[in-house]
C-alpha positions, -999 to +999 in steps of 0.1 A: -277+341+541-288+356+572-308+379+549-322+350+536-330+339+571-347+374+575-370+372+545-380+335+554-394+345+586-413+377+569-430+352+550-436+327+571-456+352+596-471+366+566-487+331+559-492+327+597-516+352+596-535+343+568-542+306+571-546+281+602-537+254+585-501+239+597-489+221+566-469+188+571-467+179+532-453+208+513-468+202+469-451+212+439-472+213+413-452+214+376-464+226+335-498+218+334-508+196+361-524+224+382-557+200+386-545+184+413-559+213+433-598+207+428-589+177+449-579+197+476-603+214+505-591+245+504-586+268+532-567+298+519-561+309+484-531+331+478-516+345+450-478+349+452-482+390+439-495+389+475-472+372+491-440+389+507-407+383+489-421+352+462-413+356+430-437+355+401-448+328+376-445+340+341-450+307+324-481+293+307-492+265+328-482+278+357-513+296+378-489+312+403-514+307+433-502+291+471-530+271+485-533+258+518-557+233+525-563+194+535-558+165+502-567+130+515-569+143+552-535+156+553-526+193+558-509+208+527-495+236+511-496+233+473-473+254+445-502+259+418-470+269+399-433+269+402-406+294+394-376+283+367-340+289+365-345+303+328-371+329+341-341+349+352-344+340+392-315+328+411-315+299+421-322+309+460-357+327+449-359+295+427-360+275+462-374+301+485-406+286+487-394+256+498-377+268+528-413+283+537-423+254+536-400+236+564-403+271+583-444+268+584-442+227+592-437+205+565-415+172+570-421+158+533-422+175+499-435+157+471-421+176+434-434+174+404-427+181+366-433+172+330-403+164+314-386+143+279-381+111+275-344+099+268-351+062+273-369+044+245-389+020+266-409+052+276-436+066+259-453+104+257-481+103+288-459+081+308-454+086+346-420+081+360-412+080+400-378+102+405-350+074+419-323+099+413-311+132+395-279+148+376-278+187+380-265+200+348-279+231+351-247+247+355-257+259+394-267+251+429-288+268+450-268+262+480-233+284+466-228+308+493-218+307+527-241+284+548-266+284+574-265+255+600-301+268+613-311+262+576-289+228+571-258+209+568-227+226+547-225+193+527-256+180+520-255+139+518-273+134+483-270+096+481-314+091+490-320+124+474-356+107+465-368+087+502-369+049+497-402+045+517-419+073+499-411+059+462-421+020+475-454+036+484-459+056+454-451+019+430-475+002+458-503+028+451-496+025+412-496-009+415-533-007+429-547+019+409-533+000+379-516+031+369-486+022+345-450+041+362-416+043+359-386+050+378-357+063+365-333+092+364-339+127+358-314+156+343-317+190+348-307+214+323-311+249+327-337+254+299-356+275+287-348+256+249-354+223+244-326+200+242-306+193+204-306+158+194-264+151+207-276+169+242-306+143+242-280+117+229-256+130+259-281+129+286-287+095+277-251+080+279-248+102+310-279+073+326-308+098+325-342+087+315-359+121+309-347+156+316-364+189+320-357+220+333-372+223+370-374+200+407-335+196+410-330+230+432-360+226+448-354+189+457-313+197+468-330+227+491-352+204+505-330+176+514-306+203+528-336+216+551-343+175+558-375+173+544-379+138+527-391+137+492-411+124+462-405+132+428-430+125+399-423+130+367-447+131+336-431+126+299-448+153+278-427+144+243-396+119+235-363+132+225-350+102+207-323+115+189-322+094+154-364+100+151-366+137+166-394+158+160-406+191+171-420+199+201-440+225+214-457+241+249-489+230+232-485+195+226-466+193+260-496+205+280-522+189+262-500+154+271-497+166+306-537+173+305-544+136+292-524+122+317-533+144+350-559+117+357-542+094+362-515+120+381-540+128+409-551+094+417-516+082+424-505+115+444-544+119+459-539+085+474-501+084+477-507+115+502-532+100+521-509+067+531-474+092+537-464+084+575-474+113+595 
């Protein structure tokens, strides 16, 4: 870990020196909702092949660029692209940027992904507010001896997702007249989509989508105490008696009809987060 420690503070210098901005909102942006960023003023544009000791995207969707900037008048530092478990990272690169993050500033992390839909009152383009999650990824990012600079040994879990932030999020909805859930999502480690008994499974287990992302990020960041919101956006439904195919096309031309919508809730959702 103390490694770890090393190669946070490399980084976080690194970004020091390229950027004044002091992020207090740390973005993850998921598969194909990178238009969030011609929202934001944008300070410093970096691509992670540039930054010290970040992985690489390698998924389409995924732009693999760190921007640091102001969205809604608040200081951020946006993921234009995450890294996956399936991708062949462990699960502490997997996280890495998130403990950047708190290093550089940021009190609140706001994650986002597209995922399947397990409960049949949803419906493809939906957007659902994370209450909760079940790791079934088969991991955790925090297995190996801990830090207590970087957090807690054990972790409480029971407001993974912060109360306040989610009320705000349905309050904002609410206004923009933009239709949300909230419900659970299940993590799997990917990179194939579910069968129809895992779908089946995750369902009797009380998820309402699952996907394959956000869970080590969001378990790193409430270890480093960052508070966070979690949106989801449903890409395709994995019903198990009326499955059908479903492919990285569909899913990001769902995610592209429905990033509209998407930036108006977190656009104004950021600008109304407590400082």
């Amino acid at each position: 870990m103390k490694e770890w420690i090393a190669r946070i503070d490399q980084t976080a210098g690194y970004l020091r020196g390229r950027t004044r901005v002091m992020p207090s909102l740390g973005i993850i942006l998921g598969t194909g909702l990178g238009g969030l960023v011609k929202e934001i003023a944008a300070a410093e544009v970096i691509p992670y092949d540039q930054i010290p000791n970040f992985p690489v995207s390698t998924v389409e969707g995924h732009a693999g660029r760190l921007i640091f900037g102001t969205l809604s008048g608040r200081a951020v530092m946006v993921m234009q692209g995450r890294f996956h478990y399936y991708e062949g990272y462990s699960m502490q690169q997997i996280t890495f940027p998130v403990r950047v993050m708190k290093a550089l500033g940021a009190r609140t992390m706001l994650v986002s992904n597209a995922c399947g839909g397990v409960n049949p009152s949803y419906a493809a383009g939906d957007i659902m507010i994370m209450a909760d999650h079940i790791n079934f990824m088969g991991d955790n990012p925090l297995l190996e001896r801990n830090e207590e600079s970087l957090g807690p040994r054990f972790p409480d879990m029971c407001r993974a997702y912060d109360p306040e932030l989610i009320a705000l999020a349905q309050r904002v909805a609410l206004a923009e007249r933009i239709k949300v859930q909230q419900g659970v999502y299940m993590a799997f480690s990917g990179p194939n989509l579910e069968t129809a008994a895992e779908y089946r499974m995750a369902r009797a287990m009380g998820a309402d989508v699952v996907g394959m992302s956000s869970v080590p990020e969001v378990i790193v960041a409430r270890h480093a105490g960052l508070r966070v919101l979690g949106l989801s956006i449903v890409t395709d439904m994995g019903l198990p008696d009326a499955l059908q195919p479903a492919s990285l096309e569909h899913i990001l031309q769902v995610a592209a009809a429905t990033e509209p919508a998407f930036v108006r809730l977190v656009a104004r959702t950021v600008a109304e987060i407590p400082v």
